[in-house]
C-alpha positions in Angstrom: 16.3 14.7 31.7 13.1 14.6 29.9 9.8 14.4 30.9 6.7 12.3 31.0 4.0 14.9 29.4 1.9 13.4 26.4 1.0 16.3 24.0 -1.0 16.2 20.8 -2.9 12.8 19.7 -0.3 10.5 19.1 1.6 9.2 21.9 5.4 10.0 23.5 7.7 7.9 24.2 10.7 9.5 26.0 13.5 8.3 27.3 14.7 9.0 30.7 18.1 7.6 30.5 18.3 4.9 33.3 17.8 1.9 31.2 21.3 0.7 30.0 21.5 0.0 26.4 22.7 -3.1 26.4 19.5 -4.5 28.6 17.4 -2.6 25.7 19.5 -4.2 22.6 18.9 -7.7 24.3 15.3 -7.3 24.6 15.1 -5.9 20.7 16.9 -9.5 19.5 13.9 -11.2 21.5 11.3 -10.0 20.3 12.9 -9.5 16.5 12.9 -13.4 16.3 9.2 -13.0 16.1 9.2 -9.9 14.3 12.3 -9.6 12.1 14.0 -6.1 11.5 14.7 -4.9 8.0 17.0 -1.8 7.8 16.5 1.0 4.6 19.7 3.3 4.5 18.6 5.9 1.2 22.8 6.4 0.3 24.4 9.5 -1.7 27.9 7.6 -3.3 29.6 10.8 -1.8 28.6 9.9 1.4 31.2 7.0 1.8 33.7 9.7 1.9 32.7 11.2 4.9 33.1 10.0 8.5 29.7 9.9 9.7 28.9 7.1 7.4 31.5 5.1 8.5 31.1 5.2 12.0 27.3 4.1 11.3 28.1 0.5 9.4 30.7 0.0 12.2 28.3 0.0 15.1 25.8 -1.8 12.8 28.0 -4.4 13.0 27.5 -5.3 16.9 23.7 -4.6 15.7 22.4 -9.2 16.3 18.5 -8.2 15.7 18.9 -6.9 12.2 18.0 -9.5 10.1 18.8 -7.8 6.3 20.4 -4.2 5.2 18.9 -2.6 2.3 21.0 0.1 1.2 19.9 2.5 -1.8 22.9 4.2 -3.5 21.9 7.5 -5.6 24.7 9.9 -7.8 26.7 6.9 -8.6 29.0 5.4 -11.8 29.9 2.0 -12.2 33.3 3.2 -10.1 30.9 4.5 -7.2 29.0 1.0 -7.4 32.1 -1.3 -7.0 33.1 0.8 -4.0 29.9 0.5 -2.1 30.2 -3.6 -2.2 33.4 -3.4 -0.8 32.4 -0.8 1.6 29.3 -2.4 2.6 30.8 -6.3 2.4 32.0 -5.5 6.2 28.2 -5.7 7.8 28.0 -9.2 8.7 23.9 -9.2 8.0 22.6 -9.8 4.6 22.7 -7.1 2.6 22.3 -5.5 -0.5 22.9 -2.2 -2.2 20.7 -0.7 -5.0 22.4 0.8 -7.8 19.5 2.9 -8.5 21.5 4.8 -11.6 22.8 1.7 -12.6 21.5 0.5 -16.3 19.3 -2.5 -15.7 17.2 -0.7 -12.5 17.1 2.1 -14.7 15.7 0.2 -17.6 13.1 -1.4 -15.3 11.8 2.2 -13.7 12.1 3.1 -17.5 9.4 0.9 -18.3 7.5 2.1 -15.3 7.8 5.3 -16.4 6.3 5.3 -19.6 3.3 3.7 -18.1 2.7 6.6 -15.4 3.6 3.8 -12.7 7.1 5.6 -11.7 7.9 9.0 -10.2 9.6 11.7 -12.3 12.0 13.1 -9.8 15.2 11.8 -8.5 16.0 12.4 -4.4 15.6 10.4 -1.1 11.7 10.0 -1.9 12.5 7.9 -5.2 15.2 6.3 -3.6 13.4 5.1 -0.7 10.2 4.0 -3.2 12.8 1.8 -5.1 13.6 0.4 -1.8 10.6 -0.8 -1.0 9.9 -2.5 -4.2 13.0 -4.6 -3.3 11.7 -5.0 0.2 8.2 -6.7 -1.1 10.1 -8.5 -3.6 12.2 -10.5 -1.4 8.4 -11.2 0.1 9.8 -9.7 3.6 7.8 -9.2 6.8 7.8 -8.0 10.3 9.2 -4.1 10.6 11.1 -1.7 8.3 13.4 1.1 9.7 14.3 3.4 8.0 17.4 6.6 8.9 19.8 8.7 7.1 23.2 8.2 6.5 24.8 11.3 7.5 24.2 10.9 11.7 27.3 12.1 13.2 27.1 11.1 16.7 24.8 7.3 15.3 24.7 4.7 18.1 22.7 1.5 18.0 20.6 2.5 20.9 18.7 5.2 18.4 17.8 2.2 16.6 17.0 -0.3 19.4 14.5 2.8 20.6 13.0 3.3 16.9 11.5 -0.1 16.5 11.2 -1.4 20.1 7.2 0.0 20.1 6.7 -1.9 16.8 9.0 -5.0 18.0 7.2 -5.6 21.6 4.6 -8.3 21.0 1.8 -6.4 23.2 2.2 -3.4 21.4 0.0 -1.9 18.7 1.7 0.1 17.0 2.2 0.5 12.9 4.0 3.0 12.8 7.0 4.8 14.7 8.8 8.8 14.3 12.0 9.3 15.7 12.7 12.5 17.8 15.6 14.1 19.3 17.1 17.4 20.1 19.2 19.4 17.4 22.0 20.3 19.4 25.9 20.3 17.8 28.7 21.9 18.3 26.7 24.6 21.2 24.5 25.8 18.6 20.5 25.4 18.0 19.7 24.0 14.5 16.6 22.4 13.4 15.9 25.2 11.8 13.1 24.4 9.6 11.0 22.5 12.2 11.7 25.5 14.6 11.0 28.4 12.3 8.8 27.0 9.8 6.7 23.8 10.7 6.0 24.5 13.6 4.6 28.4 12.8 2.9 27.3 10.4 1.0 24.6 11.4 0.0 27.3 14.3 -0.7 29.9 11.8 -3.0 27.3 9.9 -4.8 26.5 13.0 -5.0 30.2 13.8 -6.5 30.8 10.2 -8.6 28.0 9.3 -11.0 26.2 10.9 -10.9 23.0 13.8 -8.8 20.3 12.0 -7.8 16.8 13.6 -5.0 17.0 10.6 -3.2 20.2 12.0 -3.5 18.6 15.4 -2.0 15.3 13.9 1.0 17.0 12.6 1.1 19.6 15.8 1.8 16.3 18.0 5.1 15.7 16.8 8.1 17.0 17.7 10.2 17.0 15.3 7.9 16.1 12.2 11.1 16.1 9.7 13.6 13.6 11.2 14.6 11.0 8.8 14.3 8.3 10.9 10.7 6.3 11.1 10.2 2.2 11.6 6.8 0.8 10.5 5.1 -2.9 9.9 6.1 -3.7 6.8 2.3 -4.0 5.1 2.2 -0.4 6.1 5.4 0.2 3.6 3.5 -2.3 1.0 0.6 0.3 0.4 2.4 3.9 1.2 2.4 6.6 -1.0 5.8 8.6 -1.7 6.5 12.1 -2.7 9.7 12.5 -4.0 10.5 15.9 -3.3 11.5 17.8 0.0 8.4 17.2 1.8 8.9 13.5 2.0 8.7 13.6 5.8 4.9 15.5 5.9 4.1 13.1 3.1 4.8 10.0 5.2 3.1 11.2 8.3 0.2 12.3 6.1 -0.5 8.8 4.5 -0.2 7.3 7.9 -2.8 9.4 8.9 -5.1 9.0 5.8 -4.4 5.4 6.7 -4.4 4.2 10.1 -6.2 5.6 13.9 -3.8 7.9 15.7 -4.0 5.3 18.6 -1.5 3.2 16.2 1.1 6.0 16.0 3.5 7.0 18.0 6.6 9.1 18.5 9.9 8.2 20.2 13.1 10.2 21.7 16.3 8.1 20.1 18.7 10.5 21.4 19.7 13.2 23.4 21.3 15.2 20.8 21.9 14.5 16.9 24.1 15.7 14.6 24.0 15.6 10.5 25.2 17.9 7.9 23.8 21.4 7.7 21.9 23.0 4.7 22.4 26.5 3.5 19.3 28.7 3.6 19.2 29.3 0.1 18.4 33.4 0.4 19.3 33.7 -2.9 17.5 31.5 -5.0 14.0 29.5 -4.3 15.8 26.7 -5.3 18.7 26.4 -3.1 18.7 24.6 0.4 16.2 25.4 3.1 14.6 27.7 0.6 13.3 25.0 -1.6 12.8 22.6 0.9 9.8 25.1 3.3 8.7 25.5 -0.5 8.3 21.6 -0.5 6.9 21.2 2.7 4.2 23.8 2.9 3.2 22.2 -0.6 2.4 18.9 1.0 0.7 20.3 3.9 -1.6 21.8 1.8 -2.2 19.2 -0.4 -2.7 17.3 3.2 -5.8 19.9 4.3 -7.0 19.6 0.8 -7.2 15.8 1.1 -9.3 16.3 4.2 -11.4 19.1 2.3 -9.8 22.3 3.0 -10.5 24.5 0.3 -7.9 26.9 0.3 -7.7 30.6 -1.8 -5.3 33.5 -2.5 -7.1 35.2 0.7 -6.1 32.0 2.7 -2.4 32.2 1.7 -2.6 36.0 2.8 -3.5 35.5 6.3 -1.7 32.3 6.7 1.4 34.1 6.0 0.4 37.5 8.3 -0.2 35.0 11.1 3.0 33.0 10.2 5.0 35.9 10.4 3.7 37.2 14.0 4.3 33.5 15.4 7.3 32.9 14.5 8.9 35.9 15.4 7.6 35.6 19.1 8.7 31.9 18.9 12.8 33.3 18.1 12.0 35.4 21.3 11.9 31.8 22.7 14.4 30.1 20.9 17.3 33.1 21.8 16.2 32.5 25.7 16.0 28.6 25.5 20.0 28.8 23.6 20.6 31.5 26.6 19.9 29.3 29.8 21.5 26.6 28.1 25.1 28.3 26.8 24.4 27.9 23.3 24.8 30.4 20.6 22.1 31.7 18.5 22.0 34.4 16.1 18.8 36.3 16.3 19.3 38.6 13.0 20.1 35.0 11.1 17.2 33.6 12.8 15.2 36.3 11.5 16.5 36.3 7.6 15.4 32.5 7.9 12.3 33.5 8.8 11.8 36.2 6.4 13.1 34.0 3.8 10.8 30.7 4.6 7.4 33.7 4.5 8.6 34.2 1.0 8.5 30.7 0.1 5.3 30.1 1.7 3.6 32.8 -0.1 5.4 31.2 -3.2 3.8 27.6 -2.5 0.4 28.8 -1.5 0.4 30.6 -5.1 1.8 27.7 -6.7 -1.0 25.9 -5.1 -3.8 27.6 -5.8 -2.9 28.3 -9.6 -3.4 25.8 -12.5 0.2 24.8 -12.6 0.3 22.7 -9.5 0.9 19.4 -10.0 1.2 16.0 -7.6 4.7 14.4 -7.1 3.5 11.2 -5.8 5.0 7.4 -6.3 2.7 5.3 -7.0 2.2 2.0 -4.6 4.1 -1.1 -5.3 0.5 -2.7 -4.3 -0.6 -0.6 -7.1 2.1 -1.7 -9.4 1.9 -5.2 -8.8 -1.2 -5.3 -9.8 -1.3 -3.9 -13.2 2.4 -4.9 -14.1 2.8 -8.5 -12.0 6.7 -8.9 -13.3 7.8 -5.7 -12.0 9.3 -7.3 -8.5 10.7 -10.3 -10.1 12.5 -8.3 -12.4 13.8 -5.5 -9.8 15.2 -8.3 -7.9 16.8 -9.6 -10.3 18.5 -6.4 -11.8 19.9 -5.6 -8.1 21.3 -9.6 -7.8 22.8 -8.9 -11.5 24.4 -5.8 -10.5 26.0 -7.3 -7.7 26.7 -10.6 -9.4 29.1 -8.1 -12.3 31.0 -6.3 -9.9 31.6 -8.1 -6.4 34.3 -10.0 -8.2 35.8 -7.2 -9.9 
């Protein structure tokens, strides 16, 4: 059961389980006639070979408030292509899937490219950015959700929850952060909000001095889910990073962009379930390794923002205080697996830990040195402006794309 306690500045929503799902859905369509709901599903091709995916366009299909699907595809051939509009021809909203390695997007972003008005790097963050400029081409409005396509245990009540504080015509909300416990399988996961966000936003706060920023990002629960909803003139003017720390990068923007009082979080489900990462002990580059790399890069290029100057002798004592927090918080983590019958490996706990202090000392260097350098998408506001065809064209390449191979 959870409870009703409001931490941090942003406020909670929980759920408390007694309202019936169905009641919830109905009152979602209601409102969604003023305020209609555009899905984002950022798609790897391989991911329509696994079960999870499935099971998520089925139960979209019962899903009445949904008024269009926009589904990025990533990693895919011509082959891959043609499968996802068979695959995704069963969802009875409009819909369309991006073929964002398909020749004519590609040429478009080319062009982008070349002018400094596209990212460099491929992932969710340049998938989700092309999404977008599809989403303000079609001139949409009302709210965008966005979650990933790899939820095992997916019901449409995690989505009804998402956008209901945006959806509710009294509310005034922008923006919405989906939170949830990550339980599967009686094990703990969530490892890198357990062992490294949240030590070392703590150890920051320890370290540096008062910031509202640190707070901001303290408030959340679990700052990394995938799964966010916002107004879509909110989507129209946010920044993207394309690389790991996508998540930080979102909340961050929010928070350069709108009060506090217009954010909130919301618990979509009692448990949830998506694939696993490997740590990555071996290599920096590898799984969870790279990815605490990404992150604590964007948190400090967050402080910076807010004119946090930070040094080598920073990064020292960040990483001492990191390392005495979240060892006391695995203390915590063993008992809280304990009274609840779930296993927990303390010495893999630990290596984690070690291993995410590595890469944090590896960022904050990378930071402070000459070679650091921003990974950011520009706005399709921005883009618009200076190249006034791009959207026309984008829409048009996805409606070509399809046009070639539905009837193949």
């Amino acid at each position: 059961m959870s409870d009703f306690f409001q931490n941090g500045i942003v406020t909670t929503l929980q759920d408390f389980g007694d309202r019936g799902s169905a009641e919830l859905e109905a009152e979602v369509a209601r409102y969604a006639q003023l305020r209609p709901v555009t899905l984002i599903l950022p798609c790897l091709a391989s991911e329509m070979e696994h079960a999870a995916l499935d099971g998520i366009v089925n139960a979209l299909k019962a899903v009445p408030y949904v008024s269009r699907i926009i589904i990025g595809l990533d990693r895919a051939d011509a082959g891959a292509f043609k499968t996802a509009i068979a695959y995704f021809a069963r969802l009875p909203q409009p819909h369309q899937v991006v073929w964002n390695d398909g020749p004519r997007i590609t040429a478009v972003l080319a062009e982008l490219r070349h002018q400094g008005l596209a990212p460099e790097a491929r992932g969710k963050g340049h998938n989700l950015w092309t999404c977008l400029g599809l989403l303000q081409a079609e001139g949409s409005d009302g709210i965008v959700a966005i979650h990933d396509c790899d939820i095992a245990n997916y019901s449409p009540r995690l989505l009804a929850r998402l956008v209901y504080p945006l959806a509710h015509p009294d509310s005034n909300y922008v923006f919405a952060k989906a939170y949830y416990a990550r339980v599967s399988e009686g094990r703990l996961y969530g490892r890198v909000s357990r062992l490294f966000v949240t030590p070392l936003l703590r150890a920051l706060k320890h370290a540096l001095a008062p910031s509202r920023y640190l707070d901001y990002l303290d408030s959340f629960r679990y700052p990394l889910a995938g799964e966010c909803a916002m107004h879509v003139d909110v989507a129209r003017r946010l920044t993207l990073t394309t690389d790991w720390g996508l998540e930080i990068g979102v909340l961050s923007e929010i928070y350069r962009n709108y009060s506090t009082r217009q954010i909130c979080q919301v618990d979509v489900a009692d448990t949830y379930d998506h694939k696993h990462q490997v740590v990555g002990i071996e290599s920096p580059d590898v799984g969870l390794n790279r990815m605490t790399r990404d992150i604590a890069l964007r948190i400090m290029q967050g402080l910076a923002a807010q004119g946090q100057v930070l040094d080598l002798g920073h990064i020292r004592t960040i990483v001492t205080a990191y390392e005495r927090i979240v060892h006391d918080l695995i203390d915590s983590y063993v008992d809280v697996a304990a009274i609840n019958g779930l296993e927990i490996d303390r010495g893999d706990e630990m290596l984690a830990a070690s291993t995410f202090a590595s890469s944090l000392y590896a960022a904050g260097r990378h930071f402070v040195g000459e070679d650091y350098h921003r990974t950011f998408a520009p706005t399709w506001d921005e883009i618009v402006r200076r190249r006034p065809d791009t959207l026309a064209r984008l829409r048009s390449a996805v409606a070509l794309d399809r046009e070639q191979f539905a009837g193949t």
